[in-house]
PDB file of N, CA, C and O in Angstrom:
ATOM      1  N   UNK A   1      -1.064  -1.576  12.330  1.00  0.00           N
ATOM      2  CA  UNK A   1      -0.807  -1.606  10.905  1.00  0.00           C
ATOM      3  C   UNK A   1       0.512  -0.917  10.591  1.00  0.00           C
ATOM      4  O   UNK A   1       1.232  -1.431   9.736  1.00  0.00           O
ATOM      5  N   UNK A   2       0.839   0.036  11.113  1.00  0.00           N
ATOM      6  CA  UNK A   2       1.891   0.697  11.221  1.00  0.00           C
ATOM      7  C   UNK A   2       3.084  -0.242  11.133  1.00  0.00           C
ATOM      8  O   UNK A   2       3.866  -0.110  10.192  1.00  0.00           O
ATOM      9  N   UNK A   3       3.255  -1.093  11.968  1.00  0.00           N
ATOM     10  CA  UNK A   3       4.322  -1.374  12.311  1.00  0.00           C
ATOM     11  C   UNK A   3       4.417  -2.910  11.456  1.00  0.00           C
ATOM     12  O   UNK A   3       5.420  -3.624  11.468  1.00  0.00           O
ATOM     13  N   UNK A   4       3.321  -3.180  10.830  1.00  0.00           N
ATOM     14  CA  UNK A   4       3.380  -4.249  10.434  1.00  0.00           C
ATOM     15  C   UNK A   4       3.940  -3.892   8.884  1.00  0.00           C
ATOM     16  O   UNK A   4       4.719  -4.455   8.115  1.00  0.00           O
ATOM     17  N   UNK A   5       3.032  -2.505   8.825  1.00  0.00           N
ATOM     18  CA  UNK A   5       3.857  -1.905   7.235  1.00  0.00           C
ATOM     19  C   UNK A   5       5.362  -1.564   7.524  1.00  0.00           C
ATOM     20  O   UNK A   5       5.996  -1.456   6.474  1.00  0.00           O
ATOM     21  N   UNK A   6       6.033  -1.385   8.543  1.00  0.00           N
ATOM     22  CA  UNK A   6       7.575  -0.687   8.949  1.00  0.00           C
ATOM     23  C   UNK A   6       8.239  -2.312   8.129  1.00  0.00           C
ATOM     24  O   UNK A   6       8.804  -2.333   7.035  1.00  0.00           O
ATOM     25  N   UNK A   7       7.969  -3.536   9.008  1.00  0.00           N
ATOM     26  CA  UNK A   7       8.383  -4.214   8.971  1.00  0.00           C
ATOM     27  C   UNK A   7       8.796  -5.003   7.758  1.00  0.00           C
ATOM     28  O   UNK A   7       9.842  -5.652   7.748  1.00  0.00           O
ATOM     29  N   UNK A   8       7.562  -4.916   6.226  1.00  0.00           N
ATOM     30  CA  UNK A   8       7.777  -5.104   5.007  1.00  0.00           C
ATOM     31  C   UNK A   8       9.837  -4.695   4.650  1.00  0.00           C
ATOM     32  O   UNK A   8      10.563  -3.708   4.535  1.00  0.00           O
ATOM     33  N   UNK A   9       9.952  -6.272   4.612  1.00  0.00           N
ATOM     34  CA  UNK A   9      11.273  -5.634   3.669  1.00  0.00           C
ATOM     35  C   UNK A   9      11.697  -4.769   3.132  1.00  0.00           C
ATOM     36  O   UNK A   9      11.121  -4.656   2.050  1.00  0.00           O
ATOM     37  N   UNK A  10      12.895  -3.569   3.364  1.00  0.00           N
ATOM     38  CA  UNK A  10      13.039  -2.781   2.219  1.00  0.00           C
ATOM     39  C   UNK A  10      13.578  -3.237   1.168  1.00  0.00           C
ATOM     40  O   UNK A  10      13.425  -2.593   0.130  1.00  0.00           O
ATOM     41  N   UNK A  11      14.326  -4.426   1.153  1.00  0.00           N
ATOM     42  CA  UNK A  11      14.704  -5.051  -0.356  1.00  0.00           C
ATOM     43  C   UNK A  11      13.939  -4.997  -1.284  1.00  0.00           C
ATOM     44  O   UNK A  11      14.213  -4.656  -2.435  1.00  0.00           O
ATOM     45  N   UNK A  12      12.790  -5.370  -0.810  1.00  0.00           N
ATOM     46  CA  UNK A  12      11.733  -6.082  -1.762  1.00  0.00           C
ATOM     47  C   UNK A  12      10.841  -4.392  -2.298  1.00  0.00           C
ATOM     48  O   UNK A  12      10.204  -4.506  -3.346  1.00  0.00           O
ATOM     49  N   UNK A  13      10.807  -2.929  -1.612  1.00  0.00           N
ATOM     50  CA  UNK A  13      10.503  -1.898  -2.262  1.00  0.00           C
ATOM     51  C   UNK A  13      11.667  -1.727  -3.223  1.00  0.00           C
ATOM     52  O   UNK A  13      11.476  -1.765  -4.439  1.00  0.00           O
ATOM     53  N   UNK A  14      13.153  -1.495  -2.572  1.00  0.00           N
ATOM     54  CA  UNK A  14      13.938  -0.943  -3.576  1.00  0.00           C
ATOM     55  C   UNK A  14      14.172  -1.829  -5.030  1.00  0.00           C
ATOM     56  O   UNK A  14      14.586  -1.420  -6.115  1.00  0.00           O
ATOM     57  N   UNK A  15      13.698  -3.346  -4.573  1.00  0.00           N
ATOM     58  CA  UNK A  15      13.854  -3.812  -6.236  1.00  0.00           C
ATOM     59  C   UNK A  15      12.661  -3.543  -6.963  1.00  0.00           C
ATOM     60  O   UNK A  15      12.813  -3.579  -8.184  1.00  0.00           O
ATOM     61  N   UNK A  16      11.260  -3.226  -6.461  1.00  0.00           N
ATOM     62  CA  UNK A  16      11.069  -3.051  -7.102  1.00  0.00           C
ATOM     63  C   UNK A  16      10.539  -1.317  -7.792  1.00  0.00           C
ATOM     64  O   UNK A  16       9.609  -1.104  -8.571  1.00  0.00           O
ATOM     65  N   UNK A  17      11.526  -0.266  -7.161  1.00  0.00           N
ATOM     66  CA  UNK A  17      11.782   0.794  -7.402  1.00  0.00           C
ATOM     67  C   UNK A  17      13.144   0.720  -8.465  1.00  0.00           C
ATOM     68  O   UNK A  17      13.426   1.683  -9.178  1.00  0.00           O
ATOM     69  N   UNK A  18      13.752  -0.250  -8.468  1.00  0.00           N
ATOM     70  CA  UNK A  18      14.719  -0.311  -9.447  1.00  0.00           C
ATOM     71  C   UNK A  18      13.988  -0.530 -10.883  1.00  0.00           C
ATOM     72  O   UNK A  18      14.123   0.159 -11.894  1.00  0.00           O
ATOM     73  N   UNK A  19      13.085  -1.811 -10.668  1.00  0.00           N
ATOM     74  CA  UNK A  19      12.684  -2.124 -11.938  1.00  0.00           C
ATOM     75  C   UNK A  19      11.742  -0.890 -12.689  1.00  0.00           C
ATOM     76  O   UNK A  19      11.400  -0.901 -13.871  1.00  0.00           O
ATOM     77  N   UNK A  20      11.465   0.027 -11.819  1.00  0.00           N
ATOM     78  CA  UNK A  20      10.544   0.975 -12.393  1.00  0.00           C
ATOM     79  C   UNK A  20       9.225   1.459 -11.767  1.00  0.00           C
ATOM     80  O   UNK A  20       8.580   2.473 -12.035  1.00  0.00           O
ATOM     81  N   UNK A  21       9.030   0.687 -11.050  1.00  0.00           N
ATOM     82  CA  UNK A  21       7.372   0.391 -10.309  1.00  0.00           C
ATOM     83  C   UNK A  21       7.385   1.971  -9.906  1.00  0.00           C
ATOM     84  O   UNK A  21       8.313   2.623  -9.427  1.00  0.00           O
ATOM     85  N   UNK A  22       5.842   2.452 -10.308  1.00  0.00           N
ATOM     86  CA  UNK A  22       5.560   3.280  -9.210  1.00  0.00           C
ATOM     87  C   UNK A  22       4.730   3.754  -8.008  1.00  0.00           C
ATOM     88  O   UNK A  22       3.740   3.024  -8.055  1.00  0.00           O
ATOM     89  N   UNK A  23       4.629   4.354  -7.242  1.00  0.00           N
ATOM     90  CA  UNK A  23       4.829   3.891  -5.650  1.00  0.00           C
ATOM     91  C   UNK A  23       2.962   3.510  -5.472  1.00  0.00           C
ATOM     92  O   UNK A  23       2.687   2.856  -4.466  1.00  0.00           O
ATOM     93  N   UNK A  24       2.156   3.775  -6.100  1.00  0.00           N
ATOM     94  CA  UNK A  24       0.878   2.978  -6.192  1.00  0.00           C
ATOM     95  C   UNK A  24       1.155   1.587  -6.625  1.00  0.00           C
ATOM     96  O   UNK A  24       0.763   0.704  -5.863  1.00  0.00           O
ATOM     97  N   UNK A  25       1.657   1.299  -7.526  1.00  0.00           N
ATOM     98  CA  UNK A  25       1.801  -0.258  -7.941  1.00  0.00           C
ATOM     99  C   UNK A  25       3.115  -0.748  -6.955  1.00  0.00           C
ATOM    100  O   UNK A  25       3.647  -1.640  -7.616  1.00  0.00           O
ATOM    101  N   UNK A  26       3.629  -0.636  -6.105  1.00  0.00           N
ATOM    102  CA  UNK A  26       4.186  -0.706  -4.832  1.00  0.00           C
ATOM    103  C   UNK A  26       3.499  -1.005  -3.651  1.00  0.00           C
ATOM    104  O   UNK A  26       3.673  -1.980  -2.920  1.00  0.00           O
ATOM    105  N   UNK A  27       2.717  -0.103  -3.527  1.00  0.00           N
ATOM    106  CA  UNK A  27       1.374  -0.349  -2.536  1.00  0.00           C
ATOM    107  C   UNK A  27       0.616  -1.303  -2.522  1.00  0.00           C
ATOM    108  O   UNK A  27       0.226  -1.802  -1.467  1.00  0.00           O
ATOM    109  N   UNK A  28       0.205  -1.811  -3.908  1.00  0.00           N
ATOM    110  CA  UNK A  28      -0.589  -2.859  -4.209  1.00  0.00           C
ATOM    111  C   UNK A  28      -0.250  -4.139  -4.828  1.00  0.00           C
ATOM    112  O   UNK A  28      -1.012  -5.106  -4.825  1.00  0.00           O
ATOM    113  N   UNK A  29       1.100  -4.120  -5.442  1.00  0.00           N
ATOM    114  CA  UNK A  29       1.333  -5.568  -5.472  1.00  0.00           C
ATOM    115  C   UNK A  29       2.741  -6.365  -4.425  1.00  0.00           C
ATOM    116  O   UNK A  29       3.065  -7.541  -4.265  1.00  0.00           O
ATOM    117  N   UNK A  30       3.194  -5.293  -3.977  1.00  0.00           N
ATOM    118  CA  UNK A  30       4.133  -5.619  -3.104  1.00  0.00           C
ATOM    119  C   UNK A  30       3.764  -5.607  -1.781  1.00  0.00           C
ATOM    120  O   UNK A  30       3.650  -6.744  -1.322  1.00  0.00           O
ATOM    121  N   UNK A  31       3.543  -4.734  -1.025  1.00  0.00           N
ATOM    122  CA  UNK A  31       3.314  -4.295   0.478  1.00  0.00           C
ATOM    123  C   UNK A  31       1.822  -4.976   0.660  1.00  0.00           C
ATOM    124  O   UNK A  31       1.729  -5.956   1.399  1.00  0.00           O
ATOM    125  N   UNK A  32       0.773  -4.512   0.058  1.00  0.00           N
ATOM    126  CA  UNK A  32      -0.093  -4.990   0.539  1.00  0.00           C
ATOM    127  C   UNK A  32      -0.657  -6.879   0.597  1.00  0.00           C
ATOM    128  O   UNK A  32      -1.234  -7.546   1.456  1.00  0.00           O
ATOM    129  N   UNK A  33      -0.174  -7.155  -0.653  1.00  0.00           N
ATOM    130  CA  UNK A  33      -0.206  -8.560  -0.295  1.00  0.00           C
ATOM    131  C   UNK A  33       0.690  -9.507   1.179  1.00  0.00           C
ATOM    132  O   UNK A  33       0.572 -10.595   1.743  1.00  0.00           O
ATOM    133  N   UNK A  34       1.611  -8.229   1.285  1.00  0.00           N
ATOM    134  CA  UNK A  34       2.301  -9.199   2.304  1.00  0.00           C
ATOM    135  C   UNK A  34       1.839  -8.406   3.699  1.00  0.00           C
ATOM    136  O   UNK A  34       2.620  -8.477   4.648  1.00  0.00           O
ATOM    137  N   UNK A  35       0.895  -7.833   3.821  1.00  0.00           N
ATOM    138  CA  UNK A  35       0.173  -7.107   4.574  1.00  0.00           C
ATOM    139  C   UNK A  35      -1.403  -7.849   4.948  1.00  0.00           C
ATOM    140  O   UNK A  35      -2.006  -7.563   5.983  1.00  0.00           O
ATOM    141  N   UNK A  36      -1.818  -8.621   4.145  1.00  0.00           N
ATOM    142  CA  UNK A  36      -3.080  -9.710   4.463  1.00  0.00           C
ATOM    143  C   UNK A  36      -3.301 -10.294   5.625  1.00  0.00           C
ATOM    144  O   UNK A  36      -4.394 -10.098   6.155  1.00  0.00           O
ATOM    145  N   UNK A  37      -2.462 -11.014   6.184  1.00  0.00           N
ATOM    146  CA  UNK A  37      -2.326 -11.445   7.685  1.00  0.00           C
ATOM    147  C   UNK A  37      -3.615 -10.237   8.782  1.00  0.00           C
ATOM    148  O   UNK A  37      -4.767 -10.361   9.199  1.00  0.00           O
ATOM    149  N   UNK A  38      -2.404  -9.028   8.852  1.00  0.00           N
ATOM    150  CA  UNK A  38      -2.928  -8.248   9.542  1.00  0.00           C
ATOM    151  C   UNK A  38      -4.489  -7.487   9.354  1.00  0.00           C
ATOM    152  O   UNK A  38      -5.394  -7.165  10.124  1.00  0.00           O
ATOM    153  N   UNK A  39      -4.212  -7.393   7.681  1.00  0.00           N
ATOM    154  CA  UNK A  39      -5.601  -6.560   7.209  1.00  0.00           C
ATOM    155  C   UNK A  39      -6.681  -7.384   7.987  1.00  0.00           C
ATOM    156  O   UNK A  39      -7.541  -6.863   8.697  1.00  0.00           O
ATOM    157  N   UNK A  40      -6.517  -8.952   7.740  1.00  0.00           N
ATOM    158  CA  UNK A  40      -7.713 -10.302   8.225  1.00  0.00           C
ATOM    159  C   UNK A  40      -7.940 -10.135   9.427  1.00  0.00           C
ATOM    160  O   UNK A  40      -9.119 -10.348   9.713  1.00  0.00           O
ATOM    161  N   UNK A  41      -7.053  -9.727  10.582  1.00  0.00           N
ATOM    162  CA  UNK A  41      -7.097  -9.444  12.043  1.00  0.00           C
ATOM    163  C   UNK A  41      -7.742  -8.252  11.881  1.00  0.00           C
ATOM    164  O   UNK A  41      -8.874  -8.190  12.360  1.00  0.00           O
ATOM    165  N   UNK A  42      -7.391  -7.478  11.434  1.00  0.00           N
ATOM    166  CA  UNK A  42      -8.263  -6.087  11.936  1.00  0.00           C
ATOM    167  C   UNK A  42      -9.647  -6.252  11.671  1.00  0.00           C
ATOM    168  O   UNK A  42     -10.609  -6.024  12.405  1.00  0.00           O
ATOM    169  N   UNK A  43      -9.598  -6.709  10.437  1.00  0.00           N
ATOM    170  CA  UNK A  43     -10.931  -6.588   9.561  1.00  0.00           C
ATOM    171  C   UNK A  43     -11.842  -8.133  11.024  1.00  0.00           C
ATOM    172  O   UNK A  43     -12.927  -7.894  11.554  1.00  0.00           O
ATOM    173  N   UNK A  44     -11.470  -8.761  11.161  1.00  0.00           N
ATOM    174  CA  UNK A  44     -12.203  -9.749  11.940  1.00  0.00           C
ATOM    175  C   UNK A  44     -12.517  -8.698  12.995  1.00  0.00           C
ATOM    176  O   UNK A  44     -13.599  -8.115  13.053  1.00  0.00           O
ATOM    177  N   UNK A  45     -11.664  -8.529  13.690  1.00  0.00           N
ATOM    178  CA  UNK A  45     -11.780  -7.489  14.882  1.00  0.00           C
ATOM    179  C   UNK A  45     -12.784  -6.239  15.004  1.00  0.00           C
ATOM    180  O   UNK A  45     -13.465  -5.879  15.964  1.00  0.00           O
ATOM    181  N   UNK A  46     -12.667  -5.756  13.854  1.00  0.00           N
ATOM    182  CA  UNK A  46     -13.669  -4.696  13.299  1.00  0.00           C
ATOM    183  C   UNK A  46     -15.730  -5.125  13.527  1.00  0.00           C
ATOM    184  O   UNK A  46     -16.668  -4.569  14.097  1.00  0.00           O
ATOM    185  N   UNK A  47     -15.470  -6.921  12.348  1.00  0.00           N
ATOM    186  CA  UNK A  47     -16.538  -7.230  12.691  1.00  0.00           C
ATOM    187  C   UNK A  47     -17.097  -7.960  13.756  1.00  0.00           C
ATOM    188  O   UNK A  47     -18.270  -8.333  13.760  1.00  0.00           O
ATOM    189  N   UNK A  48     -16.233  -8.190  14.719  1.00  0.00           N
ATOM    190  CA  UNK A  48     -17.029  -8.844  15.798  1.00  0.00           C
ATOM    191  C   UNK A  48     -17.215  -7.626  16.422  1.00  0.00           C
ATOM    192  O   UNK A  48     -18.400  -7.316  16.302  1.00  0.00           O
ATOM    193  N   UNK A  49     -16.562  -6.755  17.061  1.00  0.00           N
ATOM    194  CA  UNK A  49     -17.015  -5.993  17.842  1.00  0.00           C
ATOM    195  C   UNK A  49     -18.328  -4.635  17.102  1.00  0.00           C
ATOM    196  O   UNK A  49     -18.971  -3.750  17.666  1.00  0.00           O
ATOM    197  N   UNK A  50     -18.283  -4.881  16.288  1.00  0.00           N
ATOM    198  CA  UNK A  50     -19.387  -3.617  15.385  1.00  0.00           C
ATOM    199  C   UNK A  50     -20.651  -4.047  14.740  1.00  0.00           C
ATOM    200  O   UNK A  50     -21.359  -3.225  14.159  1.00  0.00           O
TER     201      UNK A  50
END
């Protein structure tokens, strides 16, 4: 997850640290949507093996 969060564009935080956003509404409409991929792998991974 780490590295999948490194990888998120920084363009796409600093615009929207320009427009005002703050860093919770950053988390959640920026990073984490483009973070789904991975969440779906883990989260699968999680439930097959548990």
């Amino acid at each position: 997850m780490r590295n999948f969060f490194m990888k998120v564009p920084r363009d796409l935080v600093d615009a929207a640290i320009i427009n005002g956003t703050s860093p919770f509404r950053i988390l959640v409409n920026v990073v984490l949507p483009l973070s789904m991929p991975a969440i779906a792998t883990i989260s699968l991974f999680y439930a097959v093996y548990y």
